[in-house]
C-alpha positions in Angstrom: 89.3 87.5 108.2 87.7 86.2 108.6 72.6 81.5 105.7 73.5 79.4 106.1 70.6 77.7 104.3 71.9 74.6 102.8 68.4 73.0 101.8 66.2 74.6 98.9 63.1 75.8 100.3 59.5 75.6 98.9 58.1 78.8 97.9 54.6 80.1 97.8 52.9 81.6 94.4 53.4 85.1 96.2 56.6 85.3 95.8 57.7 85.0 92.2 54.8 87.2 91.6 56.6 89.6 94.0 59.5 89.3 92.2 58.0 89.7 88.8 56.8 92.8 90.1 60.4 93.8 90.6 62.0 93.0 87.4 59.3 95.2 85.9 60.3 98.1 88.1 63.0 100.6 86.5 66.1 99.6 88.1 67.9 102.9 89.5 72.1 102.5 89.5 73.5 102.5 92.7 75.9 105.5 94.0 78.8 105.8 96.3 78.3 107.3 99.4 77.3 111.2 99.5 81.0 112.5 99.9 83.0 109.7 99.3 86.1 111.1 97.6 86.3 113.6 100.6 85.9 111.1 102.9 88.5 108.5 101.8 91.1 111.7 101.5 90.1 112.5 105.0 91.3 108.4 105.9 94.1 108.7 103.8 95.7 111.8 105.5 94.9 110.2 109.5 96.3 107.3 108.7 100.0 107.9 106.8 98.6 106.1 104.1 99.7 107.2 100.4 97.2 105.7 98.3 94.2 103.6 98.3 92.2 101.5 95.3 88.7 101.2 95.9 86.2 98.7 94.3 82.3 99.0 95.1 79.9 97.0 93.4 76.3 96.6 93.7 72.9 94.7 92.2 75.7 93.0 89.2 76.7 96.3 88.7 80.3 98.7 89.4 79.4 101.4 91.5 82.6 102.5 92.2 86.4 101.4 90.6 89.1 104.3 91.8 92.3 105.4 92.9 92.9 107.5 95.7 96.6 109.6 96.9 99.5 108.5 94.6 101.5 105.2 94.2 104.7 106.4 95.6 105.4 108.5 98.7 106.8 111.8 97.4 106.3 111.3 93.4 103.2 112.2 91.5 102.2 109.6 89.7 98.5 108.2 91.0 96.7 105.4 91.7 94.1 104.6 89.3 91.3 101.9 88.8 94.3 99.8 87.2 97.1 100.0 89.5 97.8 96.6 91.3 98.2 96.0 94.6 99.4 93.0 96.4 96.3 91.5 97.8 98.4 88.5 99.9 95.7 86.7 101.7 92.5 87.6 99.6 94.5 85.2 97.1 92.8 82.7 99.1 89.5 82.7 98.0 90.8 82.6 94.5 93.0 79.3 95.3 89.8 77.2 96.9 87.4 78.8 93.3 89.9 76.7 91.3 89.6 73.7 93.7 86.2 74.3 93.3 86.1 73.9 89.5 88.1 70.7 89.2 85.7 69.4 91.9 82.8 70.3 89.4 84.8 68.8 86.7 85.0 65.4 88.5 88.6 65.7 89.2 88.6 66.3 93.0 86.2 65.6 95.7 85.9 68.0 98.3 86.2 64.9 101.4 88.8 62.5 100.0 91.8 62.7 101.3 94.4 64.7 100.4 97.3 61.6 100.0 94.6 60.0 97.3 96.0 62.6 94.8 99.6 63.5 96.9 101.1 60.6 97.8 104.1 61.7 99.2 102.1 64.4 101.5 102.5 63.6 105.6 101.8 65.9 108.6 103.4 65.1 111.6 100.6 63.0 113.0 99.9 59.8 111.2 96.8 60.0 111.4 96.0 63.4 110.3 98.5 62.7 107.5 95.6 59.4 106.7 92.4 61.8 107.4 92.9 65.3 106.1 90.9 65.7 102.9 90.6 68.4 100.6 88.6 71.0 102.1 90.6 70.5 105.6 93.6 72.3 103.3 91.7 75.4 102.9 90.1 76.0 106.6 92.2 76.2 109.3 91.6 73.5 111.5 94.4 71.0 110.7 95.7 71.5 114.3 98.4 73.7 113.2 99.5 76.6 115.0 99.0 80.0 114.4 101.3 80.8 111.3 103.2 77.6 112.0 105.7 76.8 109.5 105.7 79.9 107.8 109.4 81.1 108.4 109.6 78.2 105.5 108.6 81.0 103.3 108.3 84.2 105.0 110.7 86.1 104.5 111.8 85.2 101.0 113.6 81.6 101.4 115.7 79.3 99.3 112.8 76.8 99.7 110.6 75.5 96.9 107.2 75.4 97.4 107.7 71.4 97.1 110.4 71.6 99.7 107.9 73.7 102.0 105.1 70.8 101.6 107.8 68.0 102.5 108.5 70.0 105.9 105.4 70.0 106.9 105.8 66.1 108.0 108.5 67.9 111.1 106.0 70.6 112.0 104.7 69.5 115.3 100.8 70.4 115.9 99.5 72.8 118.8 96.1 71.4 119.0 93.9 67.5 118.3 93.2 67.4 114.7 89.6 69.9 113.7 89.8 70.6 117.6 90.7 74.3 117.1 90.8 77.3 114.4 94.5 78.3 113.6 95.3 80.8 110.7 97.7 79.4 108.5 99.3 79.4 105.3 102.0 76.4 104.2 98.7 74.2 103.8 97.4 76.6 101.0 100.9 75.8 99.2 99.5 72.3 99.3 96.5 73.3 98.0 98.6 75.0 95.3 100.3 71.7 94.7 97.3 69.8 94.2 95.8 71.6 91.5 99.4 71.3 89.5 99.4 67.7 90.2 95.3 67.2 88.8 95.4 69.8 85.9 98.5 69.1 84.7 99.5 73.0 85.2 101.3 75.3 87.2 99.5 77.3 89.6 100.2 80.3 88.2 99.0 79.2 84.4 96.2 77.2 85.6 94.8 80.8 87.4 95.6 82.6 84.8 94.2 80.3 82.4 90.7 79.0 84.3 90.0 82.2 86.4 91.8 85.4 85.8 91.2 85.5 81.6 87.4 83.8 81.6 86.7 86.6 84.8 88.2 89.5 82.5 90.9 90.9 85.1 93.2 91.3 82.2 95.3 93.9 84.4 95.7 91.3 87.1 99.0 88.8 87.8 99.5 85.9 89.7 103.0 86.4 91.2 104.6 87.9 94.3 107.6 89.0 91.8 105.6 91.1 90.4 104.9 93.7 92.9 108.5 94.6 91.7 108.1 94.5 88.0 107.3 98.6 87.6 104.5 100.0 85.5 101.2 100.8 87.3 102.3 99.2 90.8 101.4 101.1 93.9 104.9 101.1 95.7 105.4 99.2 99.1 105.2 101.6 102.4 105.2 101.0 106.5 105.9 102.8 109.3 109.4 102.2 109.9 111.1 103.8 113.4 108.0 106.2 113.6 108.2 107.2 109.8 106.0 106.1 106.7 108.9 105.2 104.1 109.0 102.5 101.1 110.0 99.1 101.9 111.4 96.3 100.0 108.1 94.1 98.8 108.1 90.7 98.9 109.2 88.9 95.8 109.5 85.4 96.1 106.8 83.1 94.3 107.5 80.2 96.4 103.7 81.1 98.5 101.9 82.3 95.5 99.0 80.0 96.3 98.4 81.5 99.5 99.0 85.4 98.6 100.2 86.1 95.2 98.0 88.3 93.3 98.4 91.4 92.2 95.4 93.6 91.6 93.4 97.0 91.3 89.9 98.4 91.7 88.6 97.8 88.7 89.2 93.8 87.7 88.6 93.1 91.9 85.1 94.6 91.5 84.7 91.8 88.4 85.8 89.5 91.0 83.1 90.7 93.4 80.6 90.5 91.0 81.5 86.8 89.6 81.3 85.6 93.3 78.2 87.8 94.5 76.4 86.0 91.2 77.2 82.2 92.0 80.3 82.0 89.5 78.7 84.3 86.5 80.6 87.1 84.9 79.5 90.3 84.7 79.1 89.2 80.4 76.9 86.2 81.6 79.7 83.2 81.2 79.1 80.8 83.7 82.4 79.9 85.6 81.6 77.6 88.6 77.7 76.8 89.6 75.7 78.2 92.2 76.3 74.8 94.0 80.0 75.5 94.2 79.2 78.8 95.3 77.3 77.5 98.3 80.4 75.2 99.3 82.8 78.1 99.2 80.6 80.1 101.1 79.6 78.2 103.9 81.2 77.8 107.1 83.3 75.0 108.4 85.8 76.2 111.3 84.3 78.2 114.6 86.4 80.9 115.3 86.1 82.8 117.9 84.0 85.6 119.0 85.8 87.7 121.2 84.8 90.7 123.2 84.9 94.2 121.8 85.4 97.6 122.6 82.4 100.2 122.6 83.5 102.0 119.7 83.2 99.0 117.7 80.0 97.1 119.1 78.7 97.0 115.6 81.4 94.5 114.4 80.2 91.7 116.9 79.1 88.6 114.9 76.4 86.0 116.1 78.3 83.6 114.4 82.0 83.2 113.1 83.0 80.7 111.3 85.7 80.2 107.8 85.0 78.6 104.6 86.7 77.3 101.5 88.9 80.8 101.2 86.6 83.2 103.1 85.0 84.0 106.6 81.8 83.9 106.9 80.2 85.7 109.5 77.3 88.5 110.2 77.3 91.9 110.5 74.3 94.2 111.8 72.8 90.6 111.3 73.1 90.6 107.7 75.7 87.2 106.3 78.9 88.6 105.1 82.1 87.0 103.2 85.2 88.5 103.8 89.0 88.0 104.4 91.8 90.6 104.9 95.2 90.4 103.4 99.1 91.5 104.3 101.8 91.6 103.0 105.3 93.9 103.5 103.7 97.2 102.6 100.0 95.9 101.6 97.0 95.6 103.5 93.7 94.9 102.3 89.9 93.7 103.0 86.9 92.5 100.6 83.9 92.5 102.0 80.8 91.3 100.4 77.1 90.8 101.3 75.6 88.1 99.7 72.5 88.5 100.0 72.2 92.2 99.3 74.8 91.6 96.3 76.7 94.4 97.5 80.7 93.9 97.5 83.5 96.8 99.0 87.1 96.0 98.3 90.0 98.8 99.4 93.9 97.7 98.7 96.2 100.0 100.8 100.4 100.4 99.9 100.5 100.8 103.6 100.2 98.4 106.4 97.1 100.6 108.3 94.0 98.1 108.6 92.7 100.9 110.8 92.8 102.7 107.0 90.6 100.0 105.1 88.7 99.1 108.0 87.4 102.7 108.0 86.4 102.5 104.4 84.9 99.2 104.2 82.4 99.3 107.0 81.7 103.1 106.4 80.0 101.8 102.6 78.4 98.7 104.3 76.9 100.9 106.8 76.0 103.2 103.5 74.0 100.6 101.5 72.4 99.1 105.0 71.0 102.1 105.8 72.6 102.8 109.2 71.2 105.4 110.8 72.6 107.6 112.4 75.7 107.0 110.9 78.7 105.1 112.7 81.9 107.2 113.0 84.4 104.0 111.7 87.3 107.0 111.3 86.6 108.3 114.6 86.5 105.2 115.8 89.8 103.7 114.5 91.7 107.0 114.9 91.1 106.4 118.4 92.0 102.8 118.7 95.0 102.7 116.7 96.4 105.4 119.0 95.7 103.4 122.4 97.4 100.4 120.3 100.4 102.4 120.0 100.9 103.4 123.7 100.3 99.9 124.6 103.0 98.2 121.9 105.2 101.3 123.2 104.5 100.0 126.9 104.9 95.9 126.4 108.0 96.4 123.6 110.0 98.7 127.0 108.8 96.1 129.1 109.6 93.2 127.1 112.8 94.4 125.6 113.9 95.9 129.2 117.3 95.1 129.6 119.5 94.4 132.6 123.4 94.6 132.2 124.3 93.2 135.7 123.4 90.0 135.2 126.1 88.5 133.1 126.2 85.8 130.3 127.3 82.3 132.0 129.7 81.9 129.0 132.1 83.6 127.7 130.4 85.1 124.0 132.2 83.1 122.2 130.8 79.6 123.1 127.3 80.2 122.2 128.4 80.5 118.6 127.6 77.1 116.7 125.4 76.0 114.2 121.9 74.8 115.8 119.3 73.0 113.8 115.3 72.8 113.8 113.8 69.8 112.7 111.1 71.7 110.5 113.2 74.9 109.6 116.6 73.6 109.3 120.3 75.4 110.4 120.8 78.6 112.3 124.5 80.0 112.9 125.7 82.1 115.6 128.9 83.8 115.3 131.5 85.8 117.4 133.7 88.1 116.4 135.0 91.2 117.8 133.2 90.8 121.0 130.0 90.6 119.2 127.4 87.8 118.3 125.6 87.8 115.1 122.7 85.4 114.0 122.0 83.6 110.3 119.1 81.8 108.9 120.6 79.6 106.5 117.4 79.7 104.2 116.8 83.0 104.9 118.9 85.5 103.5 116.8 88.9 105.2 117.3 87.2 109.0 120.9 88.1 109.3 121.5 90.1 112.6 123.1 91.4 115.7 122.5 89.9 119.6 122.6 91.8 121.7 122.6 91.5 125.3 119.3 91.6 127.3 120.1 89.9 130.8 122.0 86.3 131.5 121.8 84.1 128.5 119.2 86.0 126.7 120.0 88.2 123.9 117.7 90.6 121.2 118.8 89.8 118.2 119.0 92.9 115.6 118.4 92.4 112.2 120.3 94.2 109.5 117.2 95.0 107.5 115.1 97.0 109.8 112.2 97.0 107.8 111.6 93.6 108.9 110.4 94.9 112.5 110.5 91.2 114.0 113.4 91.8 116.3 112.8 88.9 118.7 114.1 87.8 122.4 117.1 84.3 122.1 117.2 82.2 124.9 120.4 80.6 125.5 119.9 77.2 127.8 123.3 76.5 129.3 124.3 73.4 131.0 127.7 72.3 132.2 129.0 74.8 130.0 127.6 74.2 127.1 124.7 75.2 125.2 122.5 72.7 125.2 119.3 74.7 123.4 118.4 78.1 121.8 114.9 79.3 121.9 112.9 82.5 120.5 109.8 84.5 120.9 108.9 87.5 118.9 109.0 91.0 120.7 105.7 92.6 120.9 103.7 93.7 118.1 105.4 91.7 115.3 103.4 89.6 112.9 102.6 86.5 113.6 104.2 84.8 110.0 107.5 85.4 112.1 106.7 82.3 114.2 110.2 81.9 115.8 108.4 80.6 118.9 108.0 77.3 117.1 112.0 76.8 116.4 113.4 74.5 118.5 117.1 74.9 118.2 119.4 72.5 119.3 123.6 72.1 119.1 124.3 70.6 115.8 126.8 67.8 116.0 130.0 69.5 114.1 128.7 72.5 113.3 131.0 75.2 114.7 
């Protein structure tokens, strides 16, 4: 997910009689890459993915707004320009646009903080809960951990999105306040809040209202519920036990802030070309200025720039940072925006160059990034001019099978179990209720020499322990589309349980942030 010139600079005579020059020239339309449809077929069938929506736009215009492979494993029925896709995390961007029009309309500033318009909003540090400001909601760097808090939400809960902001307050942080980069979500919901409480409106009207109508993506919603409201929907898929199969989508509106929106190729390339032309329709209606534009696009958080493998040295940035909804980064030394999304059977990327006014969005209905990934840079590379030509499909084919034998490897390892060391208590004394301070309860029970596990917020996390070695368990759960088994830690003391702790088994995704639970014997609760 993930120039920087901030100043206006003087410009000679030359070079408006340059580009006078150009504007007299006959503009030629853009294309898509020679062989495209074969191409993306090709991605399609290495991957497992069913279908794909692709958006390409370039120079104000839409090169490219199609459908690829067919909304539903085994049925007909195909993706078109119009079919919607959950686009989770790309939602971003749109939340911190609509921040950024209340701030042009004097009803926000960017640096005040965020208990100037939310009173009752705390963090678990006083002082961050005095200091963090607008902008901190939207880039990552509130000292949060990675995904922290976002078993509030994820998977569905019975919590509101108001009862998610008041946990925050319990949620203790893993870093100093704008110390570190941290990806997270539940801070987005308070961005969400915010523009209810200063408009007057829901998050969902005001988006629908202020962004989605002026922009024209009249095929577009605003709500996770959606994704199970039929019509033109691409169907949720994963790999599930070593199979591609439908899963259940996720449905509750509680983090619609952070990942709501539904989409397809053609309204996301109006998108693209809205934000590619400082806040101007493709019709010419000005949304948000060129000065919001330049907030939303610049960096604010370092993130890191790690090392990477040979076959894909060309995805190396000089600089990494994330803005007001986006990353901003380079590639092949050129500034680009982007941010992927995911979501139970969605995956997604939007990729756009700035400066070259060229924008690439593909929306998957099946978690393979290795899919999008080989799309998006593959038309980058197109309109740079790479040569010779980068082999992204090649490249990913590869990696995603090394990533497989290596989750195979560390889930065996991890998972190994070793039956002759014995639980210290009989099963039936680690049932009891046990409490987090940020989450809230978490039952054990026994019954017929068996121990099962509850969220009591989340319905989906109902499962099965079972015995790894001593006082740690796997716990099961019942819906294995989930894939978040994780390891449960019993501590024991003169026999007693005196704490419960959890870590995700390999490979799970990081929204499952049991790690952060810290369990402990709730007085009466058997």
């Amino acid at each position: 997910m993930r120039t920087f010139s901030r100043r206006l600079i003087a410009l000679s005579v030359a070079l408006p009689m340059a580009l006078a020059a150009q504007a007299s020239a006959p503009a030629t339309p853009a294309a898509p890459p020679p062989g495209f449809d074969s191409y993306v077929q090709k991605v399609l069938a290495a991957f497992q993915v069913p279908g794909v929506a692709v958006a390409i736009v370039k120079d104000g215009r839409v090169v490219l707004a199609k459908g690829y492979g067919v909304r539903t494993l085994g049925k007909p029925e195909q993706v078109d320009s119009l079919t919607r896709f959950g686009i989770a995390s790309n939602t971003k961007a749109f939340t911190a646009t609509a921040l950024a029009i209340l701030v042009e309309r004097g009803k926000l500033k960017w640096d005040e903080p965020v208990r100037t318009y939310l009173k009752d909003f705390a963090m678990y540090d006083p002082f961050v809960t005095r200091e963090i400001t607008v902008r901190d909601l939207l880039v990552h760097r509130s000292g949060l951990g990675l995904g922290a808090g976002d078993l509030l939400w994820w998977p569905a809960s019975t919590y509101t999105r108001a009862e998610i902001a008041q946990r925050l307050r319990y949620i203790k942080p893993a870093t100093s306040f704008r110390s570190a980069y941290a990806y997270d979500n539940v801070l987005y919901l308070v961005a969400g809040q915010l523009i209810e409480k200063i408009s007057g409106q829901s998050w969902e009207t005001f988006m629908s209202t202020e962004l989605l109508n002026p922009l024209g993506m009249s095929h577009s919603s605003v709500r996770h519920a959606d994704a199970a409201s039929g019509g033109n929907v691409a169907t949720t898929h994963a790999e599930v036990d070593g199979t591609v199969v439908a899963v259940p989508p996720m449905t509750s509106d509680n983090t619609n802030p952070a990942g709501g929106i539904n989409a397809g190729a053609a309204d996301i390339a109006r998108w693209m070309i809205t934000q590619l032309d400082s806040g101007r329709t493709p019709e010419g209606k000005r949304l948000w200025s060129p000065a919001s534009a330049r907030e939303l696009w610049t960096g604010v958080t370092p993130m890191p720039i790690g090392g990477s493998v040979p076959a894909l040295a060309p995805l190396r940035p000089s600089f990494n940072l994330y803005g007001l909804g986006f990353g901003v980064r380079d590639y092949r030394g050129v500034k680009m925006l982007s941010h992927t999304g995911g979501l139970p059977g969605y995956v997604s990327e939007i990729l756009m160059l700035p400066d070259q006014k060229i924008g690439v969005a593909v929306f998957t209905n099946q978690e393979s990034s290795a899919a999008f990934r080989s799309i998006t840079l593959a038309v980058l590379d197109h309109y740079l001019g790479v040569k010779p030509a980068w082999d992204w499909l090649g490249a990913y084919t590869t990696l995603a099978a090394q990533q497989r034998t290596e989750l195979a490897s560390a889930t065996t390892k991890e998972t190994a179990r070793d039956t002759t060391v014995r639980p210290t208590l009989p099963l039936p004394k680690y049932a009891g209720t046990y409490s987090d301070v940020w989450y809230g309860d978490v039952t054990v029970g026994s019954a017929n020499g068996q121990l099962t596990m509850r969220f009591s917020h989340t319905p989906e996390l109902t499962g099965v322990l079972e015995h790894q070695k001593g006082d740690a368990f796997i716990v099961r759960w019942k819906d294995r589309s989930l894939r978040a088994d994780a390891v449960v830690t019993f501590d024991v003391k003169a026999g007693a349980v005196t704490r419960v702790r959890m870590v995700p088994t390999p490979g799970v995704d990081f929204s499952f942030d049991f790690q952060d639970l810290d369990l402990r014997p709730k007085r009466g609760g058997k």
